[in-house]
N, C-alpha and C positions, 0 to 999 in steps of 0.2 A: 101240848105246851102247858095246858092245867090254867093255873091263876096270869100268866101273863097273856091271855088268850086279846088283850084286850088293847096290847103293844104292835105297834105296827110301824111302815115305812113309808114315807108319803108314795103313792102310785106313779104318781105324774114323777118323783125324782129318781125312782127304779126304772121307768120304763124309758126315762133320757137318757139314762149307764146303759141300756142294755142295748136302745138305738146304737148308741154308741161302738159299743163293743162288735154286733152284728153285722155283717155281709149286706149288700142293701138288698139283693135278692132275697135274704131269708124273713121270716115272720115268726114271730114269740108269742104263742098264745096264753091267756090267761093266767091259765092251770099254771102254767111255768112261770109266770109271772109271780105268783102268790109261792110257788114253791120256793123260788130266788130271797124273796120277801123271808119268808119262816126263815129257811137257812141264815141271811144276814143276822134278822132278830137272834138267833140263838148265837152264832160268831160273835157276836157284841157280845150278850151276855156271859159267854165263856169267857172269851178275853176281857171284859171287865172287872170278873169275877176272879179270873185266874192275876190280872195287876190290882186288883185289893187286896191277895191275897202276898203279895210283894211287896206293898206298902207295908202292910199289919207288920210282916218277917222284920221289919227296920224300924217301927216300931210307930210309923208316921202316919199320920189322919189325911195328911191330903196326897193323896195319887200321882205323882207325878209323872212326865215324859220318860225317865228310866225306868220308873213299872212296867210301863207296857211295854218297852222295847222286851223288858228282859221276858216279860208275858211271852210276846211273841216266840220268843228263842224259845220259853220252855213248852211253846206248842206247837214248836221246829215249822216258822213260818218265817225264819232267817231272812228271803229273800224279796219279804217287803221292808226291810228295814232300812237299806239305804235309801228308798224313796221315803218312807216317814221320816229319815233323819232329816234329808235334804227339805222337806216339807215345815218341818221343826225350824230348821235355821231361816228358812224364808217368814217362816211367822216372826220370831225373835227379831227379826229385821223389819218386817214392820211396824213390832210394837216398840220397839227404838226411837223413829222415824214419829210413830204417833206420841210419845212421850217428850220428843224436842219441842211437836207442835203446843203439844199441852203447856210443856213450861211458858214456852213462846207467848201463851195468852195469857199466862199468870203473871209473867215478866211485866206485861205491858200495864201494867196496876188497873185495868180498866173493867167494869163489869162486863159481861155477854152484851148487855144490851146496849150501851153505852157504844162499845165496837161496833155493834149492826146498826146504832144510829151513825157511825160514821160512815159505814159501806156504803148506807142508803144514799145519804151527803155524797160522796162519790159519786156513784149510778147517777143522780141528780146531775151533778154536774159536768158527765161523761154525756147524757143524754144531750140536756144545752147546749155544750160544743157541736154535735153531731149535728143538734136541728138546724142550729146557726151556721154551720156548715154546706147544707142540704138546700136552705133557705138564699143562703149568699151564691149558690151554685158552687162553691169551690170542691176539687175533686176530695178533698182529705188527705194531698199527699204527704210529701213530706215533712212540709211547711209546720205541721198541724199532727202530727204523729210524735210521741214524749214529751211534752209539752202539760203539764198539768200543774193543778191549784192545789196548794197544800191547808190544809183546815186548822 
């Protein structure tokens, strides 16, 4: 491997893929362990190598999800492609999801901390209810369930 001798795969997250993948009868020793290791390291590099090299072709600095698909294709590995696509659209759908939350807080004109002062406020006065509850013997049913203080 020369200069990237020094690249590697975390142990423990190659050896949870390989449990994985394994027979529970069988055993994966070392040697194979580190050979899986190299292999992946190089697989990335090629296909990183080979979707930079698709980016440059369009003329674009950042790398995107069609580089590498088309990567893939042109190192006829076609048939991980619908699970990356499918992979792709679950991410895009969560960064969706995390971007409502985001406005959601900017909406609210209120700093970070400001809002965690009011959570606390909350938690405070969820707790209260609960001791006074525990205290007065009452079971917490219904009576005493949606029912809150607004600040």
């Amino acid at each position: 491997m020369g200069e990237t001798e020094d690249i590697t795969l975390p142990k423990a997250t190659v050896q949870k893929i390989i449990s994985e993948v394994l027979d529970s009868e069988l055993t994966f020793s070392k040697e194979a362990r580190e050979i899986i290791i190299d292999a992946g390291i190089e697989f990335i590099m090629i296909l990183s190598g080979m979707a930079s090299e698709m980016a440059e072709s369009e003329a674009k600095k950042t790398i995107a999800p069609d580089h590498v698909i088309k990567a893939l294709q042109e190192l006829e590995f076609e048939e991980f492609i619908p699970y990356l696509e499918q992979i792709l659209a679950q991410h895009k759908e969560n960064q969706k999801i995390r971007e409502r939350r985001d406005a959601k807080f900017k909406k609210s004109g209120l700093s970070e901390e400001e809002l965690l002062q009011q959570q606390e406020e909350l938690f405070r006065q969820s707790r209260s209810r609960f001791q006074q509850n525990s205290v007065s013997g009452t079971s917490g049913g219904e009576g005493s369930v949606g029912k809150s203080e607004h600040i």
